[in-house]
C-alpha positions in Angstrom: -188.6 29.8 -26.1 -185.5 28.0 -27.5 -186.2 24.8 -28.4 -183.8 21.6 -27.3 -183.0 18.1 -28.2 -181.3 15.9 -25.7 -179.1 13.2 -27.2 -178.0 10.2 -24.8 -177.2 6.1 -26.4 -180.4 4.0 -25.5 -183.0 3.6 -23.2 -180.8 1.5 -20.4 -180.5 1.4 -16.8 -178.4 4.1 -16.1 -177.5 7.4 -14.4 -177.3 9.0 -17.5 -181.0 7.9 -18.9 -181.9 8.4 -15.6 -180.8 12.3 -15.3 -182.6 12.4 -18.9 -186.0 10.5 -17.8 -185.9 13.4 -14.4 -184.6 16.5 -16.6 -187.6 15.9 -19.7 -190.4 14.9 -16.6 -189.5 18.8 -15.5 -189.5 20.1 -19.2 -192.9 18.6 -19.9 -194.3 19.9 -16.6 -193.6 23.8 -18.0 -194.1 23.2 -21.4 -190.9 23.6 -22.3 -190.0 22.8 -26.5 -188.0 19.6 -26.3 -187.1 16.5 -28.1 -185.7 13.2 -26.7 -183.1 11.4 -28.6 -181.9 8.1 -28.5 -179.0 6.9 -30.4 -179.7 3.0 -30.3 -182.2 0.5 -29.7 -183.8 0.4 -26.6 -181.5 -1.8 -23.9 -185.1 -1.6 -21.0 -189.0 -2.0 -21.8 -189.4 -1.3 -18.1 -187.8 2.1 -18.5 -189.2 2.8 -22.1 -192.7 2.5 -20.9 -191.8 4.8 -17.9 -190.6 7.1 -20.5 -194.1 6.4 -22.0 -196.2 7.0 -19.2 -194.4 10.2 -18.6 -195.0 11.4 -21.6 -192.1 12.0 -22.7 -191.5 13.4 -26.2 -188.8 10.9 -27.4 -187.6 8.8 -30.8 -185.0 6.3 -31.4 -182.5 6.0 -34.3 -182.3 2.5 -33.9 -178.7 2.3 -35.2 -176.3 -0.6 -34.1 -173.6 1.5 -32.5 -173.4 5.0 -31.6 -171.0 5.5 -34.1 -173.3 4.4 -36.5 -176.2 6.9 -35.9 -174.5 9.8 -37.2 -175.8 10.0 -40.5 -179.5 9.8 -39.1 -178.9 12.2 -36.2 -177.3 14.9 -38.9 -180.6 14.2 -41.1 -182.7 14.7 -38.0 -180.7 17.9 -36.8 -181.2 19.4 -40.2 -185.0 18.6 -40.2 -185.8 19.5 -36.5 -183.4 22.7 -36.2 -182.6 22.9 -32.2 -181.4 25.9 -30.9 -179.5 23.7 -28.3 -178.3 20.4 -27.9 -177.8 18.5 -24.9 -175.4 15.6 -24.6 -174.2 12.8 -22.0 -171.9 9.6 -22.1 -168.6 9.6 -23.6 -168.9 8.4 -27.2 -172.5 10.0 -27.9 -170.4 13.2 -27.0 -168.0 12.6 -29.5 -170.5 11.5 -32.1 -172.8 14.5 -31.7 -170.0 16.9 -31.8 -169.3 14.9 -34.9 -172.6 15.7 -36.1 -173.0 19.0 -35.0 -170.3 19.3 -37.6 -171.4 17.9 -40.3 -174.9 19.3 -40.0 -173.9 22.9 -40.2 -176.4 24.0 -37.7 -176.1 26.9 -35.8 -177.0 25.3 -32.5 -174.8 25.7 -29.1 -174.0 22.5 -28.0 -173.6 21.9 -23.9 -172.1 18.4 -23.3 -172.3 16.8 -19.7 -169.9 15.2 -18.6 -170.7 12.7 -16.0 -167.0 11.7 -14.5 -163.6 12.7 -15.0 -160.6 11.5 -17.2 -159.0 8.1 -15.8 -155.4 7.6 -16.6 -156.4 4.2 -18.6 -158.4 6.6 -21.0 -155.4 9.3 -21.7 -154.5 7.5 -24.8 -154.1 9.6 -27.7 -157.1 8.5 -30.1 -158.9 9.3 -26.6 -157.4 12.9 -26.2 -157.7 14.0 -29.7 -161.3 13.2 -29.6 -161.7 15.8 -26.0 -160.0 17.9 -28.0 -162.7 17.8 -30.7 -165.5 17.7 -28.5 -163.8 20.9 -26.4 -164.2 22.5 -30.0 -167.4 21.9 -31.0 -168.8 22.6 -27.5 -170.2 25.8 -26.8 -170.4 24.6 -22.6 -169.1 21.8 -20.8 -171.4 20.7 -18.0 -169.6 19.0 -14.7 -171.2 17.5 -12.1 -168.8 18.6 -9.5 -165.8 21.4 -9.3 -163.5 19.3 -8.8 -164.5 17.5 -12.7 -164.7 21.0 -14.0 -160.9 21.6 -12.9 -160.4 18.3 -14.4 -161.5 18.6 -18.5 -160.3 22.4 -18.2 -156.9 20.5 -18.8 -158.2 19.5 -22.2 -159.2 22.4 -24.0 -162.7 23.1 -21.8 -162.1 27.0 -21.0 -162.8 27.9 -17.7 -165.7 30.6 -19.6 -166.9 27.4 -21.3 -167.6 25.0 -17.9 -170.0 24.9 -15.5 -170.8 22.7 -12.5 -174.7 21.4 -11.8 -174.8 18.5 -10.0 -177.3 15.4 -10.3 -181.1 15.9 -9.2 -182.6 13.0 -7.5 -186.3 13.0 -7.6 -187.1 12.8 -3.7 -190.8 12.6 -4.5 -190.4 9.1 -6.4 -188.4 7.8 -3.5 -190.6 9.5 -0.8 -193.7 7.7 -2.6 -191.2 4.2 -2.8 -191.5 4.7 1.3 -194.9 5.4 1.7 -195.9 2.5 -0.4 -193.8 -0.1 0.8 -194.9 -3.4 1.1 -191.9 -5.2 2.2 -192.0 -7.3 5.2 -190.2 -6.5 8.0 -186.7 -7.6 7.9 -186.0 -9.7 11.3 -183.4 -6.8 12.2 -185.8 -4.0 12.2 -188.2 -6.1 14.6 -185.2 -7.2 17.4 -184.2 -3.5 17.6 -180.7 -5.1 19.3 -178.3 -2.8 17.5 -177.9 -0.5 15.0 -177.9 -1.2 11.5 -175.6 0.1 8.9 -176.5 0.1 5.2 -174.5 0.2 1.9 -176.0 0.1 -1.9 -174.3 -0.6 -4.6 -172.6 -2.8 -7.2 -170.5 -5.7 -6.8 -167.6 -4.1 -9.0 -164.0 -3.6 -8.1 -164.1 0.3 -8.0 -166.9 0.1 -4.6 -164.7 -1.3 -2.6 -166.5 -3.4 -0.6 -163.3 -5.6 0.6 -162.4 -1.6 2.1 -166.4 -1.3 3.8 -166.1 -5.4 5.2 -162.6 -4.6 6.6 -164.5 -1.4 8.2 -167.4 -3.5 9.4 -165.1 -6.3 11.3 -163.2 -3.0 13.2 -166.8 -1.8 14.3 -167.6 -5.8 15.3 -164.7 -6.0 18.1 -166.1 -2.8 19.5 -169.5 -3.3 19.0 -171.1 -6.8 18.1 -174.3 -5.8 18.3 -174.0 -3.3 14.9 -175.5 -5.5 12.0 -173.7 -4.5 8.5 -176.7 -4.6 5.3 -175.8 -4.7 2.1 -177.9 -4.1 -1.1 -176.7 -5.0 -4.4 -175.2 -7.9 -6.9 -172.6 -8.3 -9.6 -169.8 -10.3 -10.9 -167.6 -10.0 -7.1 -170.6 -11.2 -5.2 -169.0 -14.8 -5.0 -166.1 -13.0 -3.8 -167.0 -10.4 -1.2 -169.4 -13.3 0.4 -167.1 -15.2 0.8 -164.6 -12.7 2.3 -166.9 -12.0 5.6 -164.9 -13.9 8.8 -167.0 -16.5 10.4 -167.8 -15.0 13.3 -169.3 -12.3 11.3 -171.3 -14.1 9.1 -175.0 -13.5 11.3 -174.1 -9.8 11.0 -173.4 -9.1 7.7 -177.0 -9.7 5.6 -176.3 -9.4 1.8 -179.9 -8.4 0.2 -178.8 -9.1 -3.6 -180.9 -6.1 -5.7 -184.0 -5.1 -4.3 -186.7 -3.0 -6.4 -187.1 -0.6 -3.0 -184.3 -0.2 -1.5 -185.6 2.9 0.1 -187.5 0.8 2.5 -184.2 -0.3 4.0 -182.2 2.6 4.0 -185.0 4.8 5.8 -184.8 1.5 8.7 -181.4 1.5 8.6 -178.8 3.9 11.0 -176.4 5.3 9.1 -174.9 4.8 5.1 -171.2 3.5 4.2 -169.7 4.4 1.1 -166.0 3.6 0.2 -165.7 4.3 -4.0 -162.6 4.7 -5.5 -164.3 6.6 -7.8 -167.4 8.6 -8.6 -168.9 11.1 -11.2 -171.6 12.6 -9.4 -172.5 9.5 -6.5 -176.8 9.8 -6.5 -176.3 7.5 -4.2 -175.7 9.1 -1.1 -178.2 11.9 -1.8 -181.0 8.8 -1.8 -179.1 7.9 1.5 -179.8 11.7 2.9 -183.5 11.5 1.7 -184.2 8.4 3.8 -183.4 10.5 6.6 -179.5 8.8 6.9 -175.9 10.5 7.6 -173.5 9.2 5.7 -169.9 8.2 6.4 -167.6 7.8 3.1 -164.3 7.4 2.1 -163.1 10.1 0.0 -163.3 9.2 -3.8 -162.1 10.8 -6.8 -165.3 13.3 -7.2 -168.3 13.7 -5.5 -168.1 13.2 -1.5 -166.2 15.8 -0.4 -168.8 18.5 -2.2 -171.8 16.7 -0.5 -170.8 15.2 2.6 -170.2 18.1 5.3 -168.1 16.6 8.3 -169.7 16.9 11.4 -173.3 17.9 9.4 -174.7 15.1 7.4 -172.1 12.6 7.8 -167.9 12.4 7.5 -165.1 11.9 4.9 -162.0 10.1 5.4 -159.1 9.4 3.2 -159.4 6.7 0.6 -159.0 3.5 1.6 -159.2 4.3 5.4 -161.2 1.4 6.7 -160.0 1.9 10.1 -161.2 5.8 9.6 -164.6 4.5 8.6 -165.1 2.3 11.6 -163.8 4.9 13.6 -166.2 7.7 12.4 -169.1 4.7 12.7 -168.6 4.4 15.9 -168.5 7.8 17.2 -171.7 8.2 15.5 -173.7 5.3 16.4 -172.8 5.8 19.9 -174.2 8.8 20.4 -178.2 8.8 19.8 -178.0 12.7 19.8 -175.0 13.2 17.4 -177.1 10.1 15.1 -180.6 12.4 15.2 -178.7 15.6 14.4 -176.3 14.3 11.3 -180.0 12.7 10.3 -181.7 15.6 10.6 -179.3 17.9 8.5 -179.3 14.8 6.2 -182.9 15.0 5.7 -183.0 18.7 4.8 -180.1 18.8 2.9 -181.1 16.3 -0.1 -183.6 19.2 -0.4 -180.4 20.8 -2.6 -180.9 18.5 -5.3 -184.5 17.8 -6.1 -185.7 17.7 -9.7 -187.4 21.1 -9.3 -183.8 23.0 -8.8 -181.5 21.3 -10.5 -183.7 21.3 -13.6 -184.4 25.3 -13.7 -180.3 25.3 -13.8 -180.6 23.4 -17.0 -183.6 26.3 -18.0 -180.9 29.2 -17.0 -178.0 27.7 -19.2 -180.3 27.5 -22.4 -181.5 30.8 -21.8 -177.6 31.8 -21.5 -176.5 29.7 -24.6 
């Protein structure tokens, strides 16, 4: 058995730690030789003591920047000898190729990738450290095809990429369901219309001004549809207070909710309008709660999940009027709703911890 060390920054809230928290869980459950490595300081104490209850074999460099950690991770490289390393988020990819380096081991090196290039990080400092990292890596991992294509433009060989997408651990969210002790919400008792949901951050780049204009098209058809929306951030001020008047008793914004689970699985159907996306988790949750999803097609990500006319449908980016269209036709027709849910259901089955993680197993056996 080879043994591995997986390298992220700190113990944060993140997709990244959360993919590493999922991917170690599997590991320890078949005894597989790993080590967790975290550059910096822990950022959560609610996530490190999940890492603790999970036993999960982990240690923390405790340096003040990424950057900084170099030294100790080379010392540590040297004393543990991997025979892989596993790597996510930008600059711990650069700084582990940096080590890998300076180490001398012999180890392959696989680094994730977990979205693609934006123009605004093309400048040449930023390129010259891809190239590095293409150099030093003995596989790329992307979580779509459409990101592979991407950083095969900078140096990733097409023999050196592969895609696996995110896992999402259905059993964790199944459980969240089961166990939920949240009272009612007033729409899930009145049963007077159906009830769209959306879950994310209040950050330019979700597009919630795109999902609100949608909403108010579905409202003059339908003003009986009740718009939920979980999530906070710095635009909350601003997207409140962009809801029309006569709107405002249909729109219900939830701020961050520790389950939200519990409404997604009451809920009718899932609205997503990113600009952008690595891999979005988010609407495989939204297929696990039993929900078809209607999207917008961001840079990565939809288009490989969402099957039109299956589990939900894509429209171009930016199309509000697309989205309230598709909305419609869906929650006006209770049979076309229970089949997109059903298919939604069973296919979230594609991404549970279980198979994703034995696609990790088959790329270390292949490195």
């Amino acid at each position: 058995m080879k043994k591995v060390m997986i390298i992220t920054s700190a113990i944060d809230v993140g997709g990244a730690q959360r993919f590493c928290l999922n991917l170690t869980k599997y590991l320890n459950s078949v005894d597989y030789d790993y080590e967790m490595v975290f550059l910096r300081k822990s950022k959560s104490e609610k996530l490190k003591q999940e890492f603790c209850d999970n036993k999960i074999k982990f240690r923390e460099l405790n340096a003040k920047s990424v950057m900084r950690a170099v030294p100790s991770l080379v010392k540590l490289i040297k004393k543990s000898k991997p025979d892989i390393m596993v790597c996510t988020i930008g600059n711990v990819d650069f700084a582990v190729s940096i080590a890998k380096r300076l180490s001398h081991t012999k180890a392959k090196l696989a680094i994730r990738k977990a979205n693609v290039v934006f123009d605004d990080q093309k400048s040449r400092s930023n390129l010259k450290k891809l190239r590095f990292e293409s150099k030093a890596a003995d596989m790329l991992i992307a979580l779509t095809e459409e990101m592979k294509q991407d950083y095969q433009q900078y140096g990733f060989s097409g023999d050196k990429t592969t895609v696996i997408y995110n896992m999402v651990d259905l059993d964790y969210i199944k459980g969240k369901i089961d166990s939920s002790k949240d009272d009612d919400h007033p729409w899930f008792r009145d049963k007077k219309g159906k009830i769209i949901i959306a879950n994310g951050r209040f950050v330019p780049e979700k597009r919630y001004d795109i999902m609100i204009r949608a909403f108010h098209e579905i409202y003059k058809t339908s003003p009986e549809t009740r718009f939920m929306i979980l999530g906070d951030g710095k635009l909350r001020e601003e997207i409140t207070g962009s809801v029309p008047d006569e709107m405002k008793d249909s729109i219900d914004f939830l701020g961050f909710r520790d389950n939200p689970y519990y409404y997604m699985k009451n809920s009718d159907l899932f609205m997503h309008a990113s600009d952008y996306e690595g891999f979005p988790n988010v609407l495989i949750e939204a297929f696990a709660c039993g929900l078809p999803v209607i999207s917008t097609d961001s840079k990565t990500g939809p288009k490989e999940i969402i099957k039109n006319g299956y589990n939900g449908y894509v429209v171009d980016r930016g199309d509000y009027q697309g989205l309230a269209d598709r909305a419609l036709s869906v929650l006006s027709d209770d049979n076309l709703l229970n089949e997109l849910s059903k298919n939604a259901s069973s296919d979230s089955e594609n991404y549970t911890v279980d198979k994703i993680a034995k696609k990790y197993i088959e790329l270390f056996d292949r490195l």
